[in-house]
One Martini backbone bead per residue (centre of mass of N, CA, C, O) as a GRO file, in nm:
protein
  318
    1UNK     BB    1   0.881   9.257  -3.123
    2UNK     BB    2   1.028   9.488  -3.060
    3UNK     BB    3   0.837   9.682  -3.194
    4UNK     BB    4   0.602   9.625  -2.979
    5UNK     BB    5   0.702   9.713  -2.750
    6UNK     BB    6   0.806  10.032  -2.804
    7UNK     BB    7   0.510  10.064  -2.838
    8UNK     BB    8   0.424   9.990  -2.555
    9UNK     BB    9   0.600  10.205  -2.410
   10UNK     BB   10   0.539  10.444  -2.535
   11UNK     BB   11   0.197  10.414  -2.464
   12UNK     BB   12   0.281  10.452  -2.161
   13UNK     BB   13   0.443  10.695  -2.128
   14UNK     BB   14   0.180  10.851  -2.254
   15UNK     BB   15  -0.005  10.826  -2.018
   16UNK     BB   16   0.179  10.914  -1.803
   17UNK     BB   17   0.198  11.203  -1.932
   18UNK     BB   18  -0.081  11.257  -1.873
   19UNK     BB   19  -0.112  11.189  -1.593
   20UNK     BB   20   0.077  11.435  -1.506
   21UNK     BB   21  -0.072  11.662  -1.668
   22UNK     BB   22  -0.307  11.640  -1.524
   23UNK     BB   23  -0.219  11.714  -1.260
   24UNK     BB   24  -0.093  11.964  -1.314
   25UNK     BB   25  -0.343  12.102  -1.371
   26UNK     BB   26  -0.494  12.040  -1.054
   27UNK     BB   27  -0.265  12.190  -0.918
   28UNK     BB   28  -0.320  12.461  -1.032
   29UNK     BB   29  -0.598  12.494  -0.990
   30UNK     BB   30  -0.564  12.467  -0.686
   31UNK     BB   31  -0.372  12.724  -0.657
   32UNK     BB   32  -0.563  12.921  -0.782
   33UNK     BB   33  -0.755  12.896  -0.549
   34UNK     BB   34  -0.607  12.945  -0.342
   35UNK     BB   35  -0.508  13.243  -0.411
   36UNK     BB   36  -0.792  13.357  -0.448
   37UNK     BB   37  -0.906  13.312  -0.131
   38UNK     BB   38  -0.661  13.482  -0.019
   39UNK     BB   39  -0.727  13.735  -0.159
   40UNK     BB   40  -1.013  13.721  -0.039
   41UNK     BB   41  -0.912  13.715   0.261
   42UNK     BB   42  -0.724  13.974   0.262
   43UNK     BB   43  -0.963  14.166   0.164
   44UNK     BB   44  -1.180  14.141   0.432
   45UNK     BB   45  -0.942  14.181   0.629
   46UNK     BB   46  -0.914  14.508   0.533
   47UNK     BB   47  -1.225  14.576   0.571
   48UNK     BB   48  -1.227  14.510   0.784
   49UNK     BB   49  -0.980  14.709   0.938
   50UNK     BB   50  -1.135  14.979   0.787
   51UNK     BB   51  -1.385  14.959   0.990
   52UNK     BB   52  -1.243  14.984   1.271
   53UNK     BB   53  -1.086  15.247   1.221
   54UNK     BB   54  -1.354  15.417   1.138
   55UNK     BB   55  -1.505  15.377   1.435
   56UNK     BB   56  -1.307  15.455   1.633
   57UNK     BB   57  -1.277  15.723   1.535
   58UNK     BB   58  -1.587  15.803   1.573
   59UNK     BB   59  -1.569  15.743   1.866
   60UNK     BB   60  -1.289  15.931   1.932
   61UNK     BB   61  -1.463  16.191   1.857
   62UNK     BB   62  -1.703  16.189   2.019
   63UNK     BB   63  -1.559  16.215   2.261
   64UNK     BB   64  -1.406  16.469   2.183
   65UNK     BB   65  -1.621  16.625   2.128
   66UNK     BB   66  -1.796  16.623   2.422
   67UNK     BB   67  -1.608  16.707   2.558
   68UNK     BB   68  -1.512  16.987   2.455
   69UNK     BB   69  -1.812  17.102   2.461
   70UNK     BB   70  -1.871  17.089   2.752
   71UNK     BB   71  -1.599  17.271   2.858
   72UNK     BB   72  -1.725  17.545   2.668
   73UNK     BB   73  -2.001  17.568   2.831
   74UNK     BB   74  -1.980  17.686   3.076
   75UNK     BB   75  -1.819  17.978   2.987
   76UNK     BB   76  -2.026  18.053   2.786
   77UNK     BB   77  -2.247  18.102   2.974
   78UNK     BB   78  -2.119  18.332   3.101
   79UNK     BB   79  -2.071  18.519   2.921
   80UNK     BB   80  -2.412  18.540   2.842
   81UNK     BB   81  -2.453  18.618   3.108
   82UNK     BB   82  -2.313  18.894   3.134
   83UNK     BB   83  -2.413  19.001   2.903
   84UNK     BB   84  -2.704  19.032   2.969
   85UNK     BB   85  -2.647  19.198   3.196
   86UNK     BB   86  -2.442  19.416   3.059
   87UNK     BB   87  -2.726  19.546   2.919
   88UNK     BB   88  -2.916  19.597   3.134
   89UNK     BB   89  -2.762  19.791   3.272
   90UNK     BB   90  -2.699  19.972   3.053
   91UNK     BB   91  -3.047  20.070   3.028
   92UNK     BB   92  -3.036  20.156   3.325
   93UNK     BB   93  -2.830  20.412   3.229
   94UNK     BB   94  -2.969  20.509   3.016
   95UNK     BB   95  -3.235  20.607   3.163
   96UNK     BB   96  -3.122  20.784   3.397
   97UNK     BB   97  -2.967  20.990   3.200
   98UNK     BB   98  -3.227  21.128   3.091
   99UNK     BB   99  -3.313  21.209   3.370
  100UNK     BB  100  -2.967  21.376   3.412
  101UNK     BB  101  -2.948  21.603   3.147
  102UNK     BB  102  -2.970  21.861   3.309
  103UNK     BB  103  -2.765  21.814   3.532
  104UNK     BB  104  -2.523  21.804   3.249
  105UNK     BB  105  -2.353  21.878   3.049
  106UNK     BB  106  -2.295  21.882   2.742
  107UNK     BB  107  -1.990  21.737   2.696
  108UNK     BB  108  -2.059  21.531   2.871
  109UNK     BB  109  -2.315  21.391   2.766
  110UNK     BB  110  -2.228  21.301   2.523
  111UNK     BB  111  -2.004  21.098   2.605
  112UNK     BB  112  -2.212  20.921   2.842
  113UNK     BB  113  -2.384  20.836   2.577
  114UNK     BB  114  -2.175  20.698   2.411
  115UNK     BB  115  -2.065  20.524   2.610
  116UNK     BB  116  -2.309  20.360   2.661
  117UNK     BB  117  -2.412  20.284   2.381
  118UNK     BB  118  -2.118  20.087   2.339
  119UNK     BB  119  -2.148  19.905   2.567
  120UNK     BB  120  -2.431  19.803   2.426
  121UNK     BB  121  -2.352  19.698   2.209
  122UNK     BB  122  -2.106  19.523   2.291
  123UNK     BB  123  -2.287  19.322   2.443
  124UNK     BB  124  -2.432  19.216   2.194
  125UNK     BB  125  -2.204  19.122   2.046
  126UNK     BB  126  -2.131  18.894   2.254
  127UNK     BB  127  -2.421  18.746   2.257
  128UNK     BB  128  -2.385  18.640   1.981
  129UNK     BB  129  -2.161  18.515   1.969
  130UNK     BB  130  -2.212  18.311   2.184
  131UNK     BB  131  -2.449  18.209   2.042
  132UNK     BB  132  -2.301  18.092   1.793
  133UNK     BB  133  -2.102  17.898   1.975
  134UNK     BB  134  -2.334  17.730   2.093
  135UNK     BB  135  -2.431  17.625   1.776
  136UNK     BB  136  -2.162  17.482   1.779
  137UNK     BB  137  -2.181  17.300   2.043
  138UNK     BB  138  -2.409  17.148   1.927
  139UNK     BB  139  -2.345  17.021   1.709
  140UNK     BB  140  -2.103  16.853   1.812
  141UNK     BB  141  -2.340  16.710   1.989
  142UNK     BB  142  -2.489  16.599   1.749
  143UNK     BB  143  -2.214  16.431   1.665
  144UNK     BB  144  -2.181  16.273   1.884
  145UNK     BB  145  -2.120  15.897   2.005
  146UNK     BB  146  -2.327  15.699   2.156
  147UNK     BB  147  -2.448  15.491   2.019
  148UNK     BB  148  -2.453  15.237   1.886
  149UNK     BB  149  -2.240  15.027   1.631
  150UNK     BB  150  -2.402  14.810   1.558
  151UNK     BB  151  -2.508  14.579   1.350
  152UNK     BB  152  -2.860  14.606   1.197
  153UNK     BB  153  -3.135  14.525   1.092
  154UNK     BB  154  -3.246  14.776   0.860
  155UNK     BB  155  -3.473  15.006   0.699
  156UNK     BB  156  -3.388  15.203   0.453
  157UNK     BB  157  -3.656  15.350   0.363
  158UNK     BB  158  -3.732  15.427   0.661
  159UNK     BB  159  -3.486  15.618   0.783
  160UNK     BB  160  -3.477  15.799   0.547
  161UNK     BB  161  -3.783  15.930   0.569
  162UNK     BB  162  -3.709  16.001   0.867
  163UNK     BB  163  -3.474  16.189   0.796
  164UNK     BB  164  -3.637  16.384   0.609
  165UNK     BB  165  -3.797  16.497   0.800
  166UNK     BB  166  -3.581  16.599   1.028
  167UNK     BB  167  -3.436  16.781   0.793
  168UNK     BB  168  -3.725  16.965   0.752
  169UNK     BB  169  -3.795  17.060   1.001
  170UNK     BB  170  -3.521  17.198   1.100
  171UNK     BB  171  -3.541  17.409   0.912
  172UNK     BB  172  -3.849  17.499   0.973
  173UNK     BB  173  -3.741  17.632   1.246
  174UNK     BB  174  -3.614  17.874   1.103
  175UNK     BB  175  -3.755  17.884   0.838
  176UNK     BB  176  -4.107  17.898   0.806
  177UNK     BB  177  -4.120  17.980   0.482
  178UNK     BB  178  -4.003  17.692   0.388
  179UNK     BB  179  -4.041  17.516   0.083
  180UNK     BB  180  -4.055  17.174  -0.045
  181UNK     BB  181  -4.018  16.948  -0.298
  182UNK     BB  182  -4.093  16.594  -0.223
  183UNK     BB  183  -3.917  16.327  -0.397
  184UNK     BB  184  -4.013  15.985  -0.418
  185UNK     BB  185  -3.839  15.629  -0.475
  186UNK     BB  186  -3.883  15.341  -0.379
  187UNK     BB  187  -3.746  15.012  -0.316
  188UNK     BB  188  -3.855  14.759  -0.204
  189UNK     BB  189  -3.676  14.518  -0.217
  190UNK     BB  190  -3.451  14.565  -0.018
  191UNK     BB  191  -3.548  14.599   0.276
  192UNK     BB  192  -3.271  14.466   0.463
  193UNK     BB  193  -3.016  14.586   0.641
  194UNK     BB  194  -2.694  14.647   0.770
  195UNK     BB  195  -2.691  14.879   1.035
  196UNK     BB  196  -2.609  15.182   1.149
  197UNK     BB  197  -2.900  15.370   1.198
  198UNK     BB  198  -2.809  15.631   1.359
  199UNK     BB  199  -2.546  15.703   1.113
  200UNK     BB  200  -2.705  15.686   0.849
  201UNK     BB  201  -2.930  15.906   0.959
  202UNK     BB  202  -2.719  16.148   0.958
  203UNK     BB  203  -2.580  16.106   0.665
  204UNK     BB  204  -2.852  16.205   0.555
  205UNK     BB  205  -2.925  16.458   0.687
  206UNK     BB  206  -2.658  16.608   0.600
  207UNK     BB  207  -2.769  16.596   0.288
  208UNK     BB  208  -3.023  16.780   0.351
  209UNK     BB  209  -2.968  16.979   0.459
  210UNK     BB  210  -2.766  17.105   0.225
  211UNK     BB  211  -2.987  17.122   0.026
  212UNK     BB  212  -3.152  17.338   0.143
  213UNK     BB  213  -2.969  17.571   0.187
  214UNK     BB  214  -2.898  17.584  -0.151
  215UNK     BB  215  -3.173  17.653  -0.139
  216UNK     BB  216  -3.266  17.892   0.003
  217UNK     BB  217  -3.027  18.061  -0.191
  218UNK     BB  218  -3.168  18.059  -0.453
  219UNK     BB  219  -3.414  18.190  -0.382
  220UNK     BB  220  -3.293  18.445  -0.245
  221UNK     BB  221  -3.187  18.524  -0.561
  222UNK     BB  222  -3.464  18.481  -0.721
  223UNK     BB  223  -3.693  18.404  -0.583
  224UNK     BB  224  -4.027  18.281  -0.618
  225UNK     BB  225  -4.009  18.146  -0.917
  226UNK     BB  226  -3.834  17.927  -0.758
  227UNK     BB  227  -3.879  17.546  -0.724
  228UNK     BB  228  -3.793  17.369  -0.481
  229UNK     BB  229  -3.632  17.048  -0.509
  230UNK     BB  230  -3.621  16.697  -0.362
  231UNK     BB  231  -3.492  16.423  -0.409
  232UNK     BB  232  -3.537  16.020  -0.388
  233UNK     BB  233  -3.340  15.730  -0.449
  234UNK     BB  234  -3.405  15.389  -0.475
  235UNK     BB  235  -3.162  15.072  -0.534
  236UNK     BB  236  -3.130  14.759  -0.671
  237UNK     BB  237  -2.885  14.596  -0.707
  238UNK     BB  238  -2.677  14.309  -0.735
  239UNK     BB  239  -2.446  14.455  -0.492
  240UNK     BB  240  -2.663  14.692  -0.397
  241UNK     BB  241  -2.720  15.000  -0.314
  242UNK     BB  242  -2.899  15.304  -0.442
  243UNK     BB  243  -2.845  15.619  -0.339
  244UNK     BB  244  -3.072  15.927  -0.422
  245UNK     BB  245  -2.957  16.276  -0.345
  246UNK     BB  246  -3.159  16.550  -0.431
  247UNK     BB  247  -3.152  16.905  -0.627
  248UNK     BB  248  -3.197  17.260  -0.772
  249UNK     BB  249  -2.955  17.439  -0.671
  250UNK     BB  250  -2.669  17.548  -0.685
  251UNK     BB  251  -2.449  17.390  -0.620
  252UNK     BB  252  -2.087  17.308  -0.703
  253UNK     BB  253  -1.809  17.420  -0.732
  254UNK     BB  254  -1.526  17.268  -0.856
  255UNK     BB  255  -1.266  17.369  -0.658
  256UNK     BB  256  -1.509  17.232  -0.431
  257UNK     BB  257  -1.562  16.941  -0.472
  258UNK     BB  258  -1.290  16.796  -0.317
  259UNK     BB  259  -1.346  16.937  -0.029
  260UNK     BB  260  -1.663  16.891   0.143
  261UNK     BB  261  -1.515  16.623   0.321
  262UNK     BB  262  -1.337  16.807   0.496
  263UNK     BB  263  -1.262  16.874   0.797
  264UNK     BB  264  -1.419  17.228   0.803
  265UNK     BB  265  -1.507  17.270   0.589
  266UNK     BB  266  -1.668  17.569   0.428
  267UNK     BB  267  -1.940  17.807   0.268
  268UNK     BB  268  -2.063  17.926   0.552
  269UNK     BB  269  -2.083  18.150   0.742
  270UNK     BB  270  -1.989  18.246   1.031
  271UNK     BB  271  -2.214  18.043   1.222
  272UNK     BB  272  -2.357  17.830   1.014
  273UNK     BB  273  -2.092  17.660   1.011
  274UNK     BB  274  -1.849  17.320   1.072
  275UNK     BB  275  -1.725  17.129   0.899
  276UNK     BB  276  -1.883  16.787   0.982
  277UNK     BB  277  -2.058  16.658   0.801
  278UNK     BB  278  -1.953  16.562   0.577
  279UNK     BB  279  -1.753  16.412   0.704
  280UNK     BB  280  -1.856  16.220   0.820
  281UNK     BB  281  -2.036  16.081   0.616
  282UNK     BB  282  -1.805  15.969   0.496
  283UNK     BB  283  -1.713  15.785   0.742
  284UNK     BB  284  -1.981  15.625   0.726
  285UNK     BB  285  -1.996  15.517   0.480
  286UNK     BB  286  -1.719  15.416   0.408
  287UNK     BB  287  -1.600  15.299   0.670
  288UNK     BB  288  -1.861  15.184   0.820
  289UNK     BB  289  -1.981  15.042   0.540
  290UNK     BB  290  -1.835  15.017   0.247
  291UNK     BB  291  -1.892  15.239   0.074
  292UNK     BB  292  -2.016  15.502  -0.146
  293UNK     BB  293  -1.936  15.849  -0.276
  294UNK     BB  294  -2.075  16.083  -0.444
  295UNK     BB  295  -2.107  16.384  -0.685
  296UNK     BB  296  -2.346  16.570  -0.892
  297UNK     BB  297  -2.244  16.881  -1.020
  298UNK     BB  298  -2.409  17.189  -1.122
  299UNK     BB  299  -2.386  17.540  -1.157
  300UNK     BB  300  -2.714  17.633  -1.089
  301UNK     BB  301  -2.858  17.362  -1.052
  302UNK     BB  302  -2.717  17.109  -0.928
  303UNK     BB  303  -2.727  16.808  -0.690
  304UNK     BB  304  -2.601  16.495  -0.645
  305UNK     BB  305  -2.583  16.210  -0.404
  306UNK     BB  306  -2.409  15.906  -0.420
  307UNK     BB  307  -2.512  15.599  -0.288
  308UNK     BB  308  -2.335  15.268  -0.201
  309UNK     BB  309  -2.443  14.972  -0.002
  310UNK     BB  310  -2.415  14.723   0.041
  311UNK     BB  311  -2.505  14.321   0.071
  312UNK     BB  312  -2.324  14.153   0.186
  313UNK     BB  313  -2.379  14.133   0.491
  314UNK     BB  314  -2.651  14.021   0.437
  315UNK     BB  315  -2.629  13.782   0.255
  316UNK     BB  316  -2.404  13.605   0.452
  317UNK     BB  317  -2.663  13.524   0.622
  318UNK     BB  318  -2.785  13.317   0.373
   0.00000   0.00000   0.00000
């Protein structure tokens, strides 16, 4: 009888040991999942507030920006306005000199003609710098940020499209003698997408803006066998969207491939980039969109930027 009692101790022991070792994986499964969900919630809030952050830098920036070119354009115009009357003057005193050089010295002569010359001269070149200050100040007015900044369903190949038009048409109004086969391959299945349509037509903008300078610069040094070519490809991912927009120009040195993104950082000559374009871009793919921008690039052959947009914003409202 005792030895059957112990083995029923036992047996029962034995029961409550499982039934505790149940629970205790119970209560861990149940904590892994709690500090799980922790962590994914906390990863949430991490990216809605680098979107916020993101966002205002870009809002603030852009009142910023409006701001300070308002105030620069007004004296500017003067400038402008002045350089072209004194070159007018200047024209019209010598046309005047012309007339009484019969009656005027030799020496005397020669003075007052380099003399009215150099102000003719100087007078043109302030208005060339003021006009070139001018496209600076347009640039930054282009960039200034009136626009809502709410997301919204918006056709990512439809945007992309009309911006591809955008910025070549905005190139051969400078330079109408600029030609690009432009191939394109969107992705039908992606649809739509939570987008601030404004802001992300603007960061393709200025990525193919700079594809066609490329093309332009290989252009202008190899000549006329040249062949730009342009392409652009969308395609749906399981959880993102992947843009890639590309040429056949000149490239990007390794030195400065991973300043490109910095604010005012610019390779174009003086009076030609704000070195606002890209780092905006970065800020708009990157801060307010939650995606990825990468670059490849090979010196006197391509460059091609790829961009990952996110699903999720989208996926979470089905």
């Amino acid at each position: 009888m005792a030895r059957v009692r112990i083995h029923l101790q036992i047996i029962n022991l034995t029961r409550t040991l499982d039934e505790q070792n149940a629970r205790l994986k119970q209560e861990v499964a149940e904590r892994a999942a709690a500090e799980t969900r922790l962590s994914k919630t906390f990863q949430q809030l991490k990216e809605a507030q680098e979107q916020i952050i993101a966002t205002e830098k870009l809002a603030y920036l852009g009142t910023l920006t409006a701001g300070v070119a308002h105030e620069l354009r007004n004296p500017l115009n003067f400038v402008n306005n002045y350089a072209e009357g004194s070159m007018e003057l200047a024209e019209e005193l010598i046309e005047e000199f012309k007339i009484q050089l019969e009656h005027i010295e030799t020496t005397t002569a020669s003075y007052i003609k380099d003399t009215l010359t150099e102000l003719r001269d100087n007078s043109l070149a302030i208005k060339r710098h003021g006009q070139r200050a001018e496209g600076i100040i347009q640039s930054m007015m282009q960039h200034a940020r009136t626009d809502s900044t709410q997301l919204q369903l918006t056709d990512l190949n439809t945007v992309l499209a009309q911006a591809i038009q955008l910025a070549y048409h905005s190139v051969r109004a400078k330079n109408h003698h600029f030609n690009v086969t432009i191939k394109t391959d969107y992705d039908d299945s992606i649809g739509q997408l939570e987008l601030v349509s404004s802001d992300i037509s603007r960061a393709f903008i200025n990525i193919i803006e700079n594809a066609c300078y490329a093309l332009q610069s290989k252009q202008k040094n190899i000549g006329e066998e040249f062949t730009p070519m342009l392409w652009v490809k969308t395609l749906r991912l399981s959880d993102s969207v992947e843009i890639r927009i590309g040429d056949n120009g000149t490239g990007i040195p390794p030195e400065i491939k991973e300043k490109i993104f910095h604010p005012f950082f610019t390779t174009k000559p003086t009076g030609e980039g704000t070195g606002l374009g890209l780092s905006l871009t970065y800020d708009i793919i990157i801060g307010q969109h939650r995606g990825t921008l990468n670059v490849d690039t090979e010196l006197g052959a391509y460059t091609e930027f790829i961009i990952c947009l996110p699903l999720r914003n989208l996926d979470s409202r089905n």
